[in-house]
PAKOLLUM-754043 format. One record per atom (N, C-alpha, C, O): x, y, z; residue in three letters. Coordinates in steps of 0.1 Angstrom, whole numbers, plus 5000, padded with zeros to 4 digits. Example, Ala and Ser with C-alpha at 12.3 -4.5 7.8 and 13.67 -1.06 7.14 Angstrom:
BEGIN
513249435078ALA
512349555078ALA
513249675078ALA
514249675085ALA
512849785071SER
513749895071SER
512950005079SER
513450115080SER
REM end
This chain:
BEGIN
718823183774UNK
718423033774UNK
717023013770UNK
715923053776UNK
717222943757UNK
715322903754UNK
715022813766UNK
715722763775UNK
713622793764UNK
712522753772UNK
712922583766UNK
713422573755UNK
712622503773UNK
712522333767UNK
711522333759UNK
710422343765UNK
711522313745UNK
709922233739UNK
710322133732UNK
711422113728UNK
709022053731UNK
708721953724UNK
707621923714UNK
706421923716UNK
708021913708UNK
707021913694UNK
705521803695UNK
704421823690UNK
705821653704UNK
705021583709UNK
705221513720UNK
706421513724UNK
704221443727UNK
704421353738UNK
705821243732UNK
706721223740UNK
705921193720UNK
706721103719UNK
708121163716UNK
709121093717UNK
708121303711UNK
708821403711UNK
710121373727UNK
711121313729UNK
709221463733UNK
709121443749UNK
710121303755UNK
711121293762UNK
709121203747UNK
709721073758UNK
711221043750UNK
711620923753UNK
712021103743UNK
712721063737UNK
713921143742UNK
715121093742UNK
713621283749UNK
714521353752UNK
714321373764UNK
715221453769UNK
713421323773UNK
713321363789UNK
714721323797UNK
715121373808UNK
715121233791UNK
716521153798UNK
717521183790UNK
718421103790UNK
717721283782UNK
718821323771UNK
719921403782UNK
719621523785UNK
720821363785UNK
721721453796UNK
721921563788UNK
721421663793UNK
722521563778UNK
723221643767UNK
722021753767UNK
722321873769UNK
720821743765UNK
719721883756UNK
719521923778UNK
719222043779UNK
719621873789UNK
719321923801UNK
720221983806UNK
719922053816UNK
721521963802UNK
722721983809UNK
722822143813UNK
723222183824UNK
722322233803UNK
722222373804UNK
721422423813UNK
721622533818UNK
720422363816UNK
718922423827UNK
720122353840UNK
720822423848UNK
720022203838UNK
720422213855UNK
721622273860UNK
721722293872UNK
723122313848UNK
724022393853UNK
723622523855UNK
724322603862UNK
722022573847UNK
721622683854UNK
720922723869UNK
721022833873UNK
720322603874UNK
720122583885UNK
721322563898UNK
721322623908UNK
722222463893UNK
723422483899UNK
724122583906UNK
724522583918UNK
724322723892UNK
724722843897UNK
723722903903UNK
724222983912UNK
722222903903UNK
721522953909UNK
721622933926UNK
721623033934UNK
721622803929UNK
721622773939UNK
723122733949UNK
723222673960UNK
724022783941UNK
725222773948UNK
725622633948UNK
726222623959UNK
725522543943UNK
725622423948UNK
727522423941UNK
728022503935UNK
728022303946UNK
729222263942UNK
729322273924UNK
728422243916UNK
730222293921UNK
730622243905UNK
730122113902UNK
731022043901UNK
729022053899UNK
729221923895UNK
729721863881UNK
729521903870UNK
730621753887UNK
731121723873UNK
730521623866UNK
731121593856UNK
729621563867UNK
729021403871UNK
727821443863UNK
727621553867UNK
726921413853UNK
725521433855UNK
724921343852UNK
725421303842UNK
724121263854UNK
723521143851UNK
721521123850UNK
720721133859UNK
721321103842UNK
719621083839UNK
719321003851UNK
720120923855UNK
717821033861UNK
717920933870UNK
716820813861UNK
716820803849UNK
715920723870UNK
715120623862UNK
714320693854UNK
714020813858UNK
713720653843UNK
712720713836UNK
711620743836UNK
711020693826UNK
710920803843UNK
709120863849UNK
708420903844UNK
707920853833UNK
707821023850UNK
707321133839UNK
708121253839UNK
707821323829UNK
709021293847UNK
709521413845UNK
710921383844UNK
711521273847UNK
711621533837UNK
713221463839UNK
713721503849UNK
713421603855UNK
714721403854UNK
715321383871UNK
717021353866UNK
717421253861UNK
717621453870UNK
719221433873UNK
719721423881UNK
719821523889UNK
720421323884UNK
721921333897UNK
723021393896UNK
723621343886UNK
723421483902UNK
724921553902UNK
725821473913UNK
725621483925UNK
727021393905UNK
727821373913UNK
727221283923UNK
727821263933UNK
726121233922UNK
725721143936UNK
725521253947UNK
725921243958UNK
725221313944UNK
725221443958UNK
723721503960UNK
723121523971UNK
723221553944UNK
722121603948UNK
721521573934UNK
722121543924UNK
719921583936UNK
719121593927UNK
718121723920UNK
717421813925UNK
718321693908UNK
717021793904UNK
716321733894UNK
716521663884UNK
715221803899UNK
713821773890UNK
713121893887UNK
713021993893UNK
712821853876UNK
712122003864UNK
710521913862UNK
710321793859UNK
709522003863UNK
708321993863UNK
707722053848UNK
707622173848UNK
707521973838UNK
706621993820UNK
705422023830UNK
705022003842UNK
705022083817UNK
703522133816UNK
702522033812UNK
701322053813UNK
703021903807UNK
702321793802UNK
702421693820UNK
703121713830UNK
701421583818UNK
701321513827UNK
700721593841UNK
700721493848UNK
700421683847UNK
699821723858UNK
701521813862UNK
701321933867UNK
702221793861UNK
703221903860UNK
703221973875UNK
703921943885UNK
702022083874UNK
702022193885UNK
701822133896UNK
702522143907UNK
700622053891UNK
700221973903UNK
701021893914UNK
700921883926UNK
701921843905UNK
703521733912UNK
703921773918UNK
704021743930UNK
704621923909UNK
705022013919UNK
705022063930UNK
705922103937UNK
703522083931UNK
703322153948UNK
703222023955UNK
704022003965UNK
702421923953UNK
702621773961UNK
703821733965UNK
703821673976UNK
704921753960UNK
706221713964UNK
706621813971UNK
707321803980UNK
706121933965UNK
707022063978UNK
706222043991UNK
706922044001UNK
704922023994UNK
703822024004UNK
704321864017UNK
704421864030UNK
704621744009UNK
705421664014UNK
706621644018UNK
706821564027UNK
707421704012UNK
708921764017UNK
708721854030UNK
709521844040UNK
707421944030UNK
707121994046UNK
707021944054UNK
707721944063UNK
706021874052UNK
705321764062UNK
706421624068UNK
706121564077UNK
707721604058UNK
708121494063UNK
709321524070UNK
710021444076UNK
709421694068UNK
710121774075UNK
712021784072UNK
712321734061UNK
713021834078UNK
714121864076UNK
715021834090UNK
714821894100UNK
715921724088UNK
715621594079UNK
714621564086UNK
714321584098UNK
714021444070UNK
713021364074UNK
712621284085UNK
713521224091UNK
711421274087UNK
711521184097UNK
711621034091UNK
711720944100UNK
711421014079UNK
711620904069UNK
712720884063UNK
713320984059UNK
713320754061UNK
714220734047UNK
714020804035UNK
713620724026UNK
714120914031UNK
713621034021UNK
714321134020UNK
714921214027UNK
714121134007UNK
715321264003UNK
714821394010UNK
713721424015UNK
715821474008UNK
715921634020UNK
715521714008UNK
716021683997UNK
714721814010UNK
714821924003UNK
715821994003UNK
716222004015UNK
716722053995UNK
717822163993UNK
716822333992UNK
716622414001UNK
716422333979UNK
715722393971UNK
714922413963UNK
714322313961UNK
714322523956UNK
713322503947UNK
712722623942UNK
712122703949UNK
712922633929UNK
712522753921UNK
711922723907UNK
711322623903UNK
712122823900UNK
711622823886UNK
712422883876UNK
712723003876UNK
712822773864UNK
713722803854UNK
713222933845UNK
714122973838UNK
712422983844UNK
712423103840UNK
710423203848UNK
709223203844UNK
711323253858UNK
710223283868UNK
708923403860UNK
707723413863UNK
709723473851UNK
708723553848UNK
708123543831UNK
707723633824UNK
708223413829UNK
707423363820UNK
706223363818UNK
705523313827UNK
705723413809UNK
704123383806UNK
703423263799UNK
702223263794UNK
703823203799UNK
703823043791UNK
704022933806UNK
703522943818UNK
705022843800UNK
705622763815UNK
706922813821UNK
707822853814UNK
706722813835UNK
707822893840UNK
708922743844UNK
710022753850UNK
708722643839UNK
709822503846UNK
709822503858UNK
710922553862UNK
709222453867UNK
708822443879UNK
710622333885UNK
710822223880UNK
711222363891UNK
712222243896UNK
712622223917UNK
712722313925UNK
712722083919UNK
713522063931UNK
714622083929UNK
715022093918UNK
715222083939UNK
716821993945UNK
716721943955UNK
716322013964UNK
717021793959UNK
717121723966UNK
718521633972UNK
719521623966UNK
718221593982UNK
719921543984UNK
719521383982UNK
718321353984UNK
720221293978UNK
720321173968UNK
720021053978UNK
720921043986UNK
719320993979UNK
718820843988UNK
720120723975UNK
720020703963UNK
721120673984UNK
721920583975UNK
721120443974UNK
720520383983UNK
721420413963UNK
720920263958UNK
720720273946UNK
721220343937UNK
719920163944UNK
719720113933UNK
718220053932UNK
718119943938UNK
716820103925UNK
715320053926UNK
715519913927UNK
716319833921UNK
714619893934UNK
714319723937UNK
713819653922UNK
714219533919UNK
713019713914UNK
712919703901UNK
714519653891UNK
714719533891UNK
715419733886UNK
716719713886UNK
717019573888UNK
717219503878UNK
717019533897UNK
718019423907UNK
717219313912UNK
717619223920UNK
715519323904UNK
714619243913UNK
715019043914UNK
714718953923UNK
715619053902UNK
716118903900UNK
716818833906UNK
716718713908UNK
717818943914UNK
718918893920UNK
718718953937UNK
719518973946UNK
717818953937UNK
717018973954UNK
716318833953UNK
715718763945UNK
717118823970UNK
716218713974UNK
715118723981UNK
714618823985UNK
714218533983UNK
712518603988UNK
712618643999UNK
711818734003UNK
713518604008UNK
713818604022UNK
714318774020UNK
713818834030UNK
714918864013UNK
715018984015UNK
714319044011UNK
714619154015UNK
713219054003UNK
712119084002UNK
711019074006UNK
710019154004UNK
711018944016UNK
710018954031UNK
710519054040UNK
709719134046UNK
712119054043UNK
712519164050UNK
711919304044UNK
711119354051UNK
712219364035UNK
712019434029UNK
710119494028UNK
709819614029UNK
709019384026UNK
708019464030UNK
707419454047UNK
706319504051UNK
708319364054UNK
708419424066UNK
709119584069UNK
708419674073UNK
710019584068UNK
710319694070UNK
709619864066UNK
709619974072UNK
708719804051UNK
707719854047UNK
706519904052UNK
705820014050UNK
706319774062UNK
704719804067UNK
705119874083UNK
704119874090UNK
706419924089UNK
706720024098UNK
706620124091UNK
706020224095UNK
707320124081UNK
707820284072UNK
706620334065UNK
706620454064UNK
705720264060UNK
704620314058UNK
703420344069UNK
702820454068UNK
703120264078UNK
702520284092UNK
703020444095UNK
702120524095UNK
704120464096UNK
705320594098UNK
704420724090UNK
703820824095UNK
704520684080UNK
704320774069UNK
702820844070UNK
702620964069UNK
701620724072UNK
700620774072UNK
700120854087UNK
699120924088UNK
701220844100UNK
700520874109UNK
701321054108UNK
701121144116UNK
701621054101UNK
702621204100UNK
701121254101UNK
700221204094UNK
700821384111UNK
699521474109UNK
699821564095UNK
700921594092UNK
699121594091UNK
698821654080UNK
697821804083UNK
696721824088UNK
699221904078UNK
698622034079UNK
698222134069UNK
699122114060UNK
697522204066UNK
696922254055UNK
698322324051UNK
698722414058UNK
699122284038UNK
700322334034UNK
700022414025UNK
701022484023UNK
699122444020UNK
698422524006UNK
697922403993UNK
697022413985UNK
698522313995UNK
698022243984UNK
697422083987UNK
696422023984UNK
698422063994UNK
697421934003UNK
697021984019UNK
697622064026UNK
695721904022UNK
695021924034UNK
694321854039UNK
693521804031UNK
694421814052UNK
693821744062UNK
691921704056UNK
691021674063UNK
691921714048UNK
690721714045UNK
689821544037UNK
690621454037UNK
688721524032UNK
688221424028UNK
688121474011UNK
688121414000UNK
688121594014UNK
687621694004UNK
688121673985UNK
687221693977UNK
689521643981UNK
690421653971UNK
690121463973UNK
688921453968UNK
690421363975UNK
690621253975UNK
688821183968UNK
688421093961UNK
688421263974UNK
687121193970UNK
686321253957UNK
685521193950UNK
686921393956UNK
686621453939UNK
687621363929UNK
687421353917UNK
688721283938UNK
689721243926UNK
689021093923UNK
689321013913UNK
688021063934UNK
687420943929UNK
686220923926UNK
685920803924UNK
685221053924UNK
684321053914UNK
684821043901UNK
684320963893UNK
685821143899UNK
686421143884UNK
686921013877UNK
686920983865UNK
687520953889UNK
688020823887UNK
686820763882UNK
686520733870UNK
686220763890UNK
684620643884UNK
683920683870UNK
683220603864UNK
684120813867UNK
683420833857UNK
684520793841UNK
684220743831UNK
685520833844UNK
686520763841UNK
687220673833UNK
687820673822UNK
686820563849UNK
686720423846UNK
687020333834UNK
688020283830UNK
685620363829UNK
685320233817UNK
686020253808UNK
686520153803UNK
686220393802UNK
686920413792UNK
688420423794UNK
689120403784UNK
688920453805UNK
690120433807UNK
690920233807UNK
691920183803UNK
689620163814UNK
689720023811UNK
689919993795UNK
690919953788UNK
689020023792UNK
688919983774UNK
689919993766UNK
690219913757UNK
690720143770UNK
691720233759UNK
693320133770UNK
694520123765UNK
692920083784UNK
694320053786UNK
694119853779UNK
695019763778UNK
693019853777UNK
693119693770UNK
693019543779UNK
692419443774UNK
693319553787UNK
694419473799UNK
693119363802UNK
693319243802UNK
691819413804UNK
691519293811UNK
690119203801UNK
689819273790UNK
689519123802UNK
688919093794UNK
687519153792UNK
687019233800UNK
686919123779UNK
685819223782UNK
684719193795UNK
684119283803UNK
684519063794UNK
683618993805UNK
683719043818UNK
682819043826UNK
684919093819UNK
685219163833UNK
684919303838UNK
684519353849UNK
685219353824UNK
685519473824UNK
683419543823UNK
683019643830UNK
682619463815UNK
681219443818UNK
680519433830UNK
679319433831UNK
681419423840UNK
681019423851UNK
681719533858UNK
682419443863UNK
681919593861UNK
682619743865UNK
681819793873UNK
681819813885UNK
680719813859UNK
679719923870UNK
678519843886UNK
678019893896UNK
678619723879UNK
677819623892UNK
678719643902UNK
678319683912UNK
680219603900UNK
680919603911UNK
681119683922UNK
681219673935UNK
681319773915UNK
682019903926UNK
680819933927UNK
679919923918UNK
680819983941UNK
680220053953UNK
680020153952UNK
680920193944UNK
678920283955UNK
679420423957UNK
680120463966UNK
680320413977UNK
680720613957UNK
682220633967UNK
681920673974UNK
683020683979UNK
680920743984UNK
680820744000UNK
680920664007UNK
681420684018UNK
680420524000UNK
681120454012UNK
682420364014UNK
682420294024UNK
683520374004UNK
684620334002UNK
685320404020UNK
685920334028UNK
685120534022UNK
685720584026UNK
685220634042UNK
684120684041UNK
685620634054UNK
685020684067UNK
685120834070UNK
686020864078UNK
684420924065UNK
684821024068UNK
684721104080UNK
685121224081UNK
684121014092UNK
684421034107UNK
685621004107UNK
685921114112UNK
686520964105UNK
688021004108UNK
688921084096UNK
688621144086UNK
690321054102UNK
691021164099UNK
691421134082UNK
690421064080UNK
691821144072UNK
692521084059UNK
693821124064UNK
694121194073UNK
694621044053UNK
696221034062UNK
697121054047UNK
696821024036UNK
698321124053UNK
699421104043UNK
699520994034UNK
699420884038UNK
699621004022UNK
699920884013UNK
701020904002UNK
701121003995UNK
701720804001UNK
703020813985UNK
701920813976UNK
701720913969UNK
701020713975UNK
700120673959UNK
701320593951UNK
701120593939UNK
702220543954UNK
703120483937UNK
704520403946UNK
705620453943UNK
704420323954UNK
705020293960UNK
705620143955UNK
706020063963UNK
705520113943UNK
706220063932UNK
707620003934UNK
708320053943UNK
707919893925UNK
709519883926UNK
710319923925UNK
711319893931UNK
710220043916UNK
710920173912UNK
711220303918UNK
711920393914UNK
710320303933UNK
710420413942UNK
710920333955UNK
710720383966UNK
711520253953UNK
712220163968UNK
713720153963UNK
714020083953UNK
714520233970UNK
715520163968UNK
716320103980UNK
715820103992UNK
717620053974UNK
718519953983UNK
719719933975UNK
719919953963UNK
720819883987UNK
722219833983UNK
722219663988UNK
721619603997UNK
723119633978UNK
723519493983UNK
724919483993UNK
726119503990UNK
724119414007UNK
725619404015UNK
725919234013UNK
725419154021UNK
726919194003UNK
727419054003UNK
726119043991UNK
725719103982UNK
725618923998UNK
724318893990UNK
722818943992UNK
721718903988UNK
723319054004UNK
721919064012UNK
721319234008UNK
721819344011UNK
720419214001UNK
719919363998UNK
718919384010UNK
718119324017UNK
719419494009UNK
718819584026UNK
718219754015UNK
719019804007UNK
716819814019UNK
716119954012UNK
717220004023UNK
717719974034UNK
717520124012UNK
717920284021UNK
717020384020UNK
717120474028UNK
715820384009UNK
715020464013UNK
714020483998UNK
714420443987UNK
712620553999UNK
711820503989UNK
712120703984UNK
712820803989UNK
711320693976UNK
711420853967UNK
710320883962UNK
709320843968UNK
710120983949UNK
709121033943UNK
707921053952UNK
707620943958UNK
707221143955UNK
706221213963UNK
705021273950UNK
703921323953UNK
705521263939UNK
704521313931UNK
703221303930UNK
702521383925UNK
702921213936UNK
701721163930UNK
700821133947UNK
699721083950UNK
701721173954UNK
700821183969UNK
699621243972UNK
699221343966UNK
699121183980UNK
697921213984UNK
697421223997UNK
698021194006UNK
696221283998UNK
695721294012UNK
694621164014UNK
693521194009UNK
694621084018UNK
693520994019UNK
693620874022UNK
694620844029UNK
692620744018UNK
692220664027UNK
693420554023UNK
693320494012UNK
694620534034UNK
695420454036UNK
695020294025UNK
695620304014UNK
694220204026UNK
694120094016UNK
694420154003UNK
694720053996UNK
694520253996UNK
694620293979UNK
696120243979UNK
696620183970UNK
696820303995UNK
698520323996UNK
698820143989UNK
699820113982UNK
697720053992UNK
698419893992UNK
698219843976UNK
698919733973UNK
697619883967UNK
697319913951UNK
699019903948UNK
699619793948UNK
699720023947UNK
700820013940UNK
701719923943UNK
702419853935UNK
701619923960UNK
702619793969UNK
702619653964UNK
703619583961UNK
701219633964UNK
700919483964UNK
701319433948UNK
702019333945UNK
700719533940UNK
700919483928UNK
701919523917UNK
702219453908UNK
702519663921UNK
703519703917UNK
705019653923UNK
705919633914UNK
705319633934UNK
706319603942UNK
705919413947UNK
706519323941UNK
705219393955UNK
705219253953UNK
704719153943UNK
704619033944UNK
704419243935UNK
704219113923UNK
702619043926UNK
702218953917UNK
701819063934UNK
700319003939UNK
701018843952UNK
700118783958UNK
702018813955UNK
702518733965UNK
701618803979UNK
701518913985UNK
700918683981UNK
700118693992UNK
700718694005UNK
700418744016UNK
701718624001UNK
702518614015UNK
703318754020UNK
703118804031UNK
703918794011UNK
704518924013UNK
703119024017UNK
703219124025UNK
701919004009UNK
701119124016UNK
700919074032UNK
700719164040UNK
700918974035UNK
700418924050UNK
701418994059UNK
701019054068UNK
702818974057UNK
703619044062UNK
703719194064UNK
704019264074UNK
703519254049UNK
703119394054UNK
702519414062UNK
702819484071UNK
701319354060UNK
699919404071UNK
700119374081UNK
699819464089UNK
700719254088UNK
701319224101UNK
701919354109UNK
701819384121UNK
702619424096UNK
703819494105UNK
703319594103UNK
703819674111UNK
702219674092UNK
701719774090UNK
700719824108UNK
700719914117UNK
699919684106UNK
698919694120UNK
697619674112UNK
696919774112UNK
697119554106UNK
695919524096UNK
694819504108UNK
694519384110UNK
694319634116UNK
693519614129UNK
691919574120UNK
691519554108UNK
691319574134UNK
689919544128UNK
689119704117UNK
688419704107UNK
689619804124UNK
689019924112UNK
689219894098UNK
688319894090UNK
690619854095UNK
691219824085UNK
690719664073UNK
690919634061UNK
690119594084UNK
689819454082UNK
688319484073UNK
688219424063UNK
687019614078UNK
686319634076UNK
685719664058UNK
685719774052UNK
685419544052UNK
684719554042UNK
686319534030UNK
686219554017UNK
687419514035UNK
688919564031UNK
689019474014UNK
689419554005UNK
688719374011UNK
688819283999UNK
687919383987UNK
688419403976UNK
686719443990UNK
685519483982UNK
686219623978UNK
686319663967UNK
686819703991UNK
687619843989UNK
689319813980UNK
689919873971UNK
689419723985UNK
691119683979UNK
690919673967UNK
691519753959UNK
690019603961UNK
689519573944UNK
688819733940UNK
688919783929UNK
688419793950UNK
687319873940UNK
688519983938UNK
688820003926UNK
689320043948UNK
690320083942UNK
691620083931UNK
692320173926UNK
691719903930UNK
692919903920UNK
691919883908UNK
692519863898UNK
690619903908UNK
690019933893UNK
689320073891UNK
688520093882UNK
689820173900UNK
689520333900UNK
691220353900UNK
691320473902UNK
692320303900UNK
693420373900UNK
694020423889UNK
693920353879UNK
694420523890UNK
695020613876UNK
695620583870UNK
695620633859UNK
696720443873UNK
697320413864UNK
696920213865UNK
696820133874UNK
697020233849UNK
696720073846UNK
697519913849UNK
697919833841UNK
697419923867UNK
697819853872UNK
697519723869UNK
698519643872UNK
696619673865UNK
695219523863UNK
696619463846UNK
697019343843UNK
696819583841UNK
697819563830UNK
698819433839UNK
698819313836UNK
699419483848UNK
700619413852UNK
700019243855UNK
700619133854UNK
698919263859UNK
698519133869UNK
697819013858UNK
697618893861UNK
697519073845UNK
696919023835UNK
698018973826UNK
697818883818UNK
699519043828UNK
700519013823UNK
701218863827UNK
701418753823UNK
701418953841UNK
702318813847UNK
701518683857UNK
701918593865UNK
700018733852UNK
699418553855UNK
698518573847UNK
697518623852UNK
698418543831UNK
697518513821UNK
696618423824UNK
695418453819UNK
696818283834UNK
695318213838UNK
694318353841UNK
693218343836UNK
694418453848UNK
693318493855UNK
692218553844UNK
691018583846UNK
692918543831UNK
692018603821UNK
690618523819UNK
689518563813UNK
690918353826UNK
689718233826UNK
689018303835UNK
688018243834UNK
688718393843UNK
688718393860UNK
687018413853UNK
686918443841UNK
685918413862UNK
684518433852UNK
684018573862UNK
683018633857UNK
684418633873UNK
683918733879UNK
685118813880UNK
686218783876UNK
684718913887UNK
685619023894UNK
685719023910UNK
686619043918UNK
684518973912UNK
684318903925UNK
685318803931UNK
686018833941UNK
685318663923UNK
686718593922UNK
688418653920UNK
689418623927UNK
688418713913UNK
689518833911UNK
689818903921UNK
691018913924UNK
688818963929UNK
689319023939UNK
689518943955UNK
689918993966UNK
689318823952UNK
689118743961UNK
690818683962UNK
691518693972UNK
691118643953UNK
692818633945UNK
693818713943UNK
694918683940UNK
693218833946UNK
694018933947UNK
694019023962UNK
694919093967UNK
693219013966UNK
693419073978UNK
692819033991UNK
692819114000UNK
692318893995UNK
691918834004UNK
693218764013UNK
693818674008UNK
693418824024UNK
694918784029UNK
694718624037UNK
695618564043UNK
693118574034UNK
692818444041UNK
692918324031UNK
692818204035UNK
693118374018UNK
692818304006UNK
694018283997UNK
694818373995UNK
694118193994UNK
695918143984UNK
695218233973UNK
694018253971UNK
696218283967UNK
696018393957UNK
697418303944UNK
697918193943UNK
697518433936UNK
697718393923UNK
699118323920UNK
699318293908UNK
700118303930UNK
701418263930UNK
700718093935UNK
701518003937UNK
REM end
């Protein structure tokens, strides 16, 4: 069995979801791992890695050498520890996990197996959700996340209780920055001119008298799923761990707020309600909420520049962040 390549990234994005060119690796994993015959194989949503369902039963995921790869991989094996067997979360179960060809000297194909959370992404279906189930829904969020971050965190080999990894990831972030703003396009230049005034240094984003906590990082429309009972969609459970992290809980509300609620202020009020938006949390929280979703790795500001074009009038960042993340203040809906 050859090795997977791709001649380019666009190469890549063309065949990551090709059942037909994967079918061979994951029936190799299959026999590996004893799993049932599956007859079924199906691409799951489209990410960065390729992800198959067998039969609705179980999943596998194969880790490229492109995109941070190694790195995913241990993050998602390290969090599969920690959220333990079974989870203490709505979260898929680890089965397994190996490597499609272990004594390679090149890439060895890093892969899970997991057992399958049913639904369908809130992304998918977001039209035909109503707002009343989607206030349910980041209610139920801000327990399940609350949940999530209080899990203690033990040095697994790759993530650790520490300040240590989270705050190298946000120097780099800052240095970064500007150029990553520019090349993603999204916001105006006037704003984007202001970057470096805005943000704070990162010591003090963060308290490092306490503990840093479990985090998804990507908690998106696309990692929530759910079924419809009648008319009423109810989550069965959120996914992807790739991109988890050890650190300061507000980064967790970046993908939520803007990825999954759309910037609706109301829905963040309710998270935070049910999350527990105590006074630690209240502390300095609008100036950190903004400085984060403009140090985040992926070009979130894209979405918010998309789906409310007034804000492009907006004349600060200051104002911006006031609109987007002040839970006292009517924001952009």
């Amino acid at each position: 069995m050859e090795q997977p390549w791709f001649s380019s990234i666009q190469d890549y994005g063309k065949r990551f979801t090709d059942v037909a060119y994967w079918q061979p690796y994951v029936e190799t994993v299959c026999v590996r791992h004893r799993l049932t015959r599956c007859q079924h194989i199906q691409a799951g949503l489209p990410g960065t890695f390729p992800v198959f369902l067998l039969d609705d039963r179980y999943v596998v995921k194969f880790f490229g050498d492109l995109f941070h790869g190694c790195q995913s991989f241990k993050t998602e094996l390290d969090c599969y520890a920690l959220l333990g067997t079974p989870p203490q979360l709505p979260t898929p179960t680890l089965l397994g996990h190996g490597y499609l060809f272990p004594g390679s000297v090149a890439w060895r194909w890093p892969y899970l197996i997991s057992t399958v959370i049913t639904g369908t992404s809130l992304g998918a279906v977001k039209e035909r959700v109503s707002y009343e189930d989607k206030a349910e829904l980041v209610e139920t969020l801000g327990a399940l996340v609350h949940h999530l971050h209080a899990i203690p965190v033990k040095d697994t080999g790759f993530l650790a209780p520490t300040w240590e990894r989270f705050l190298h990831f946000l120097h780099e972030r800052r240095v970064a920055c500007m150029d990553d703003h520019r090349r993603w396009g999204a916001m105006p230049e006037r704003l984007m001119n202001q970057i470096e005034g805005y943000l704070p240094p990162i010591e003090t984003l963060v308290d490092e008298l306490v503990c840093p906590q479990l985090l998804h990082c990507d908690l998106n429309e696309d990692h929530v799923l759910g079924d419809f009972t009648g008319n009423h969609w109810r989550s069965t459970g959120i996914i992807d761990f790739g991109d988890a992290m050890v650190g300061d809980p507000i980064y967790e509300l970046v993908a939520l707020h803007i990825g999954l609620a759309h910037c609706d202020k109301r829905l963040l009020r309710i998270f935070l309600d049910c999350y527990g938006f105590d006074q630690k949390m209240r502390e300095g929280f609008v100036l950190r909420a903004m400085s984060y979703t403009l140090l985040h790795e992926f070009a979130v500001l894209h979405q918010v520049f998309t789906e409310f074009p007034a804000v492009r009038n907006i004349e600060s960042l200051a104002e911006l962040a006031v609109l987007l993340w002040d839970p006292e203040h009517p924001g952009l809906h």
